[in-house]
N, C-alpha and C positions, 0 to 999 in steps of 0.2 A: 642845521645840525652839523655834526663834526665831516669833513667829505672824509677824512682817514677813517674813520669808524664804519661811514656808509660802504665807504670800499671795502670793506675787510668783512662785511653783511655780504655783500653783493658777492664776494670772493666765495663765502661761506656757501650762499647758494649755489653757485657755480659750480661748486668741485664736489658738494653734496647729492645733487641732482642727479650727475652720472652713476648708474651702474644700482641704480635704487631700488628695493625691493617694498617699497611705502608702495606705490601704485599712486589711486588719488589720498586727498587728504585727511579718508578718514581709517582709509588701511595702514595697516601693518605687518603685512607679510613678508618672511624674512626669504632674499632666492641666495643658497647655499650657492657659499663662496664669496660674496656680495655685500655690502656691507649695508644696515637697515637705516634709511632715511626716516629720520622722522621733520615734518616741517613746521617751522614755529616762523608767529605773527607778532608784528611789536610796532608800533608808530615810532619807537627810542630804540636807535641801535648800538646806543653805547652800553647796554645789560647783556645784554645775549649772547654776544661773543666768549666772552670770558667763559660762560653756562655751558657754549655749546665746545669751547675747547675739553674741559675738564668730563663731559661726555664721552667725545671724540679717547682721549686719555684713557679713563677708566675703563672704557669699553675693548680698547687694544684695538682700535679702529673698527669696531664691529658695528657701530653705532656713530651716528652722524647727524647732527642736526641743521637744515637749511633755513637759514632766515631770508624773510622777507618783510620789506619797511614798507609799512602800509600808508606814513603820509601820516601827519605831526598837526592833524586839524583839532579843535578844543573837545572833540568826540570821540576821538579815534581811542579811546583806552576801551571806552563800550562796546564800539563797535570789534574792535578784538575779542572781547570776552564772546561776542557773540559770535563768532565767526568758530572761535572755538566751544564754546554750546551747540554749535551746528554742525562738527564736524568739516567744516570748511576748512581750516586749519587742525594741527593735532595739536599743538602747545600754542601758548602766547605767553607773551612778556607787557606785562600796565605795572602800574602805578599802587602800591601798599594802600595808597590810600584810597581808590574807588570804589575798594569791596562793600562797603555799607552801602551802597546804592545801588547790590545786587545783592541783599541780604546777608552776607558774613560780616559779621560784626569781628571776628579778635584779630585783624590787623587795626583797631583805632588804639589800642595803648602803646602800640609802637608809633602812631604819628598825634599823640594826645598832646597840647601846648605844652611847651617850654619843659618838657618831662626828657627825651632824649635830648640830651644837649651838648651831646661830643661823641667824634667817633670813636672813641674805645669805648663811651658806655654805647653806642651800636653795635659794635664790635662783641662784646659780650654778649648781647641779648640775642643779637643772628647764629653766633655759633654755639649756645646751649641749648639746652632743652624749651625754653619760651620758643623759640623759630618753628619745632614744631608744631607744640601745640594752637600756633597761629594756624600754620598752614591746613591743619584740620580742620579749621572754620571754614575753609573752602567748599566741603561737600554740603555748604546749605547753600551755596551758588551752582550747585549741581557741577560740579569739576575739581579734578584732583590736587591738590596745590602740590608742588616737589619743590621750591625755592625761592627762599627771601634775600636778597643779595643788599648788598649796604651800600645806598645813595649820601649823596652832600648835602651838607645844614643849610638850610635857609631861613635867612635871617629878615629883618627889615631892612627894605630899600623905600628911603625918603624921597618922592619927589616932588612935591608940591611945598615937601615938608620935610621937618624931620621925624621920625618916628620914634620916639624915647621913652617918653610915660605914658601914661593911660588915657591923659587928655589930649596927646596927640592925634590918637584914635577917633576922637571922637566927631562924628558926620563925616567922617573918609572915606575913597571909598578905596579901595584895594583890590588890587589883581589878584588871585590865585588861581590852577591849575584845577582840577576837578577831584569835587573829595568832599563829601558832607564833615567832616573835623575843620575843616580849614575856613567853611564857610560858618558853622554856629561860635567858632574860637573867636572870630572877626565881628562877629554881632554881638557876641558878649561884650565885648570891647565898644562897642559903638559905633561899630564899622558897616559898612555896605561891601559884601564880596561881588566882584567882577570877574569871568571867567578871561582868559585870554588863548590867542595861540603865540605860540616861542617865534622869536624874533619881531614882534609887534606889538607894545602895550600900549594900551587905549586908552584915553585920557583919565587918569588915577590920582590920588595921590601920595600910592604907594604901592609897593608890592613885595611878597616874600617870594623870596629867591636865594640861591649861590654863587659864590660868587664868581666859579666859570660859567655860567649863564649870562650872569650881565657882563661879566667881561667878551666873552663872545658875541654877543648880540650888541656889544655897545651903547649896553643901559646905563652906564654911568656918563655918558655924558649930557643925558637930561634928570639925571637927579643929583638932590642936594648932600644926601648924606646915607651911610652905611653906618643899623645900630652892632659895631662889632664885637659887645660883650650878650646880644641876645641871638638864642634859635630859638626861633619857634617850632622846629621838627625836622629830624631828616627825610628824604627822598628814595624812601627803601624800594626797591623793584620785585615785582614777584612772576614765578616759572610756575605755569599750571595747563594742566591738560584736558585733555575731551575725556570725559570716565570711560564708554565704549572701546576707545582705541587703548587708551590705559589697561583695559581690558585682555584686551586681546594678547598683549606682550607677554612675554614669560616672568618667572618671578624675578630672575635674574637680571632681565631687562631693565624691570621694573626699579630695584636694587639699587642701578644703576644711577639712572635718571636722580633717586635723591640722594645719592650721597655724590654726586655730580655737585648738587646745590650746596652741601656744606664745604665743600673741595675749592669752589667760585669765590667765597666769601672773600679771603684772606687776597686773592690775587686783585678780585672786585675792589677791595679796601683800598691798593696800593694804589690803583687807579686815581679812584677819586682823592686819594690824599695828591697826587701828583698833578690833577686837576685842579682842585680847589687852589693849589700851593700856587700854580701860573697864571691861575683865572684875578687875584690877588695884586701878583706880582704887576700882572698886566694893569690892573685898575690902579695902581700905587703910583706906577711911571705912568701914566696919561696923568694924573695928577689932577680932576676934574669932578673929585669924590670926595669928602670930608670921612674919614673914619671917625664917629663919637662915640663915646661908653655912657651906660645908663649907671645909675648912680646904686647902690643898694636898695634904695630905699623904691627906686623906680622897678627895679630888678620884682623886686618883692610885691609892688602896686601891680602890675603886670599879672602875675601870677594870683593874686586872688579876685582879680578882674574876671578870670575863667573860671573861677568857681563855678557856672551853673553848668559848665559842657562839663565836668568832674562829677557834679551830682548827678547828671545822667548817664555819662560812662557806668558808674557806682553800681548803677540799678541793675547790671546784665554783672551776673557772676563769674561767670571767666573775666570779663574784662578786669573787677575789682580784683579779682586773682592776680594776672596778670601785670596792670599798674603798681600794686606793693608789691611785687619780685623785682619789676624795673628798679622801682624806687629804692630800693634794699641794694641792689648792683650799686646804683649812683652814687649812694654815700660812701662806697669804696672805693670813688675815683678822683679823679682832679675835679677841679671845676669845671663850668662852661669851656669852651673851647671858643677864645676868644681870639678875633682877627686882628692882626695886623699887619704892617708895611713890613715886608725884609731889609731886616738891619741889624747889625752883632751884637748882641746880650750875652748875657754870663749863662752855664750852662743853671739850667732849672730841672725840676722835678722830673719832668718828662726825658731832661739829657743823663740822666742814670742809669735809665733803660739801655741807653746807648753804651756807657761804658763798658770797655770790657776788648778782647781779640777776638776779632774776626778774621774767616777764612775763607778761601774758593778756592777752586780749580778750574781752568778753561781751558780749550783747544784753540787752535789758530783760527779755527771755523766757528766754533763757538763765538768765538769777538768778532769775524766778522761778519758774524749772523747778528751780531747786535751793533753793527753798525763801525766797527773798528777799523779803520784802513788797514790793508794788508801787511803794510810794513810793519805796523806797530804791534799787528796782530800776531807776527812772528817773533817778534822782539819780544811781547807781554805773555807768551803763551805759559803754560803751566800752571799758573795760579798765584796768589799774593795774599799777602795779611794786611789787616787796617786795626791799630791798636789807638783806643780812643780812652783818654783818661784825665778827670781834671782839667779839660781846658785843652789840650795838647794832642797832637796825634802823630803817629809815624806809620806810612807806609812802606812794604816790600815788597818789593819782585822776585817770585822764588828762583826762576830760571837764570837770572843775570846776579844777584844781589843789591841792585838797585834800592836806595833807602829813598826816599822822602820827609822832612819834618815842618810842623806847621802849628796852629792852634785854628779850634773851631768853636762854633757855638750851635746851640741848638734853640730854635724860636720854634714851639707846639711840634708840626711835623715837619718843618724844615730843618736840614741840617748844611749848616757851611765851613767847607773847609777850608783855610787859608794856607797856602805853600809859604813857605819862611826859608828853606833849604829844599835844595835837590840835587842829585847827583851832577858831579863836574862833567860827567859824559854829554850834556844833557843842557839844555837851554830851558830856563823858567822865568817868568817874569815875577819880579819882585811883590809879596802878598796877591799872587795869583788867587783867585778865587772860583771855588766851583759851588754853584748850590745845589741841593736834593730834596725831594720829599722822602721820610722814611717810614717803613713802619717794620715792626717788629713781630712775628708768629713762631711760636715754638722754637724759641732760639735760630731763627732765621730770619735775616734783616733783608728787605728789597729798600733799593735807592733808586730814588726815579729822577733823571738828572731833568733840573732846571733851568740852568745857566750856567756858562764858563766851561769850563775841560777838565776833566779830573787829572789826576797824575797818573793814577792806573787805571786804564779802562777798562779792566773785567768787572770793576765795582759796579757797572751798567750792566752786562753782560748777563748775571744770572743772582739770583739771591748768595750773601756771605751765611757761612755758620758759624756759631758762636762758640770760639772753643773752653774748655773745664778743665 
């Protein structure tokens, strides 16, 4: 797993620890003046953080969450659940999709084949009212759910093979992670499911996954090919606790904890769009992957191949609820969210969103909290606009009048900007280029840089607003 992520877990528990009025892990007693630890368990420490800032956040430091990374074995999501069933831990952080194999059934329409199939239709369905009525299924696994946060699409990875239409499926056997959806979706199809642990797949000839997964683990150098117009399901993560100790908290405490989880969404989102967009990047330049597209016609064979995991979903009522809400979102959005190599295209659907002025403001500290050298940081301080329109962009620096001019393009959630002009004070290399991930919430843009140097670096620094 990521060591930045483990460190910044480890950090969490470190500076949570002190001064704790949790006791062991299944209290909750708050010592006045002192801020209430509570401890959460997770084998993945790349969810939690974000959950346990927006805690830390809303609570005004009253409230603190300590993680601890329990070990990334092909068990360890059960073993969590149980640890928090047992009051061993107060929360944990698994996997959307292992609750059927602890009797909650309504996270499977959020991970049902080829039904989520882009992040903004995740994006929709975690921050309205579907998020909760999932996490209510939780009290038939005896624990409280308080958060669904939004993981990456995993798609087909071909190794033996390629994986495109439905007779590729067939007598395969395929990796997946644990999850009764993932293993009858793959039988339907023809397939034999294989369990794995991350960083070592076992001789398959395929498996569904992200593509910051196999680019970190360097799965793309023993397979053949990535299907990048199919998902089979996102990677959603969920926040839930011990009922007893859930208990025991005040209402406010309580309060807390879930609107924590709708709070995590939007920053969880940026994450993995800025993951997925490097994980990508990185498999494109080793060059040892084929990216193919399945054809419509496969696209569609695919999908009424799971027919019969559909006519079982059907049978439990909230589910059949639940899939036509999904499917009613979807037909309001783009298509599949399909992968590709970074390279400049003409602005598309999705770069609309982006049109338009943007704003911020930052301190000198502020940039060099996010990594600014100090010179620059004193140079750039005050804040800037990024006006994106048609193709074209211009930056300014409010505090100097510094301009920038350039054109960009936007490929799904990447966005690149090319320098063409920059102030004479000022050395730029000729079509300088910087890339980003973006994503867009309530008129608040986050850019997660990828490559190259921006011209203004507060555009890293902290979310632009979008001005009217």
């Amino acid at each position: 797993m990521r060591l930045l992520a483990t460190a910044l877990a480890i950090a969490l528990v470190t500076s949570g620890c002190h001064g704790s009025g949790a006791g062991k892990a299944g209290g909750t007693r708050a010592v006045p003046g002192k801020p209430l630890t509570l401890t959460l368990q997770t084998g993945d420490s790349l969810f939690a953080p974000e959950y346990a800032d927006a805690v830390n956040r809303l609570s005004d430091g009253t409230m603190r969450i300590a993680i601890t990374v329990a070990g990334n074995q092909p068990t360890y999501e059960a073993m969590t659940v149980d640890a928090v069933r047992k009051g061993k831990a107060q929360l944990g952080a698994v996997g959307a999709r292992v609750w059927d194999a602890f009797g909650a059934t309504s996270f499977r329409p959020l991970v049902a084949p080829f039904l989520v199939d882009s992040l903004a239709l995740e994006q929709q369905v975690l921050s309205g009212p579907l998020a909760a009525r999932m996490l209510g299924g939780l009290d038939k696994a005896g624990v409280v759910g308080l958060a669904v946060l939004p993981g990456p699409l995993r798609r087909p990875l071909g190794l033996s093979r390629g994986l495109v239409a439905p007779a590729d499926y067939k007598g395969a056997k395929i990796a997946i992670r644990y999850g009764g959806i993932a293993r009858t979706s793959f039988e339907a199809l023809g397939s034999t499911a294989v369990g794995y642990t991350i960083g070592n797949l076992p001789a398959v000839d395929g498996a569904e996954l992200d593509s910051n997964t196999i680019a970190e683990n360097g799965f793309d150098a023993q397979a053949r090919a990535l299907t990048a117009n199919v998902v089979f399901w996102p990677r959603p993560q969920t926040i839930f606790m011990n009922r007893k100790a859930f208990d025991r908290l005040s209402s406010s405490q309580q309060a807390i904890l879930r609107r924590a989880g709708r709070a995590a969404v939007g920053p969880e989102l940026a994450r993995v769009q800025k993951d997925d967009a490097s994980g990508l990047a990185a498999i494109c330049s080793r060059g040892t992957l084929s990216l193919v597209t399945a054809s419509p016609d496969e696209v569609a064979a695919l999908r009424g191949a799971v027919g019969p995991v559909y006519a079982e979903l059907n049978r439990d009522p909230l589910d059949r609820q639940l899939i036509r809400a999904i499917a009613k979102l979807r037909e309001a959005l783009p298509s599949t969210d399909a992968a590709r190599c970074p390279g400049t295209r003409a602005v598309t659907r999705a770069g609309a969103v982006l049109e338009g002025r943007w704003q911020m403001s930052a301190t000198s500290g502020e940039l060099q909290a996010a990594g600014v050298p100090p010179a620059d940081a004193d140079r750039q301080r005050g804040g800037g606009t990024l006006v994106l329109a048609h193709g074209a962009w211009i930056g300014r620096e409010r505090l100097n009048g510094f301009v920038w001019h350039g054109r960009y393009s936007v490929q799904g959630n990447v966005l690149r900007l090319i320098t063409t002009a920059c102030p004479p004070a000022l050395a730029c290399g000729q079509n300088a280029t910087a890339t980003f991930t973006w994503s867009v919430y309530e008129d608040r843009l986050s850019l997660g840089l990828v490559s190259g140097v921006p011209t203004y670096l507060g555009l890293i620094a902290k979310p632009l607003t979008k001005a009217h």
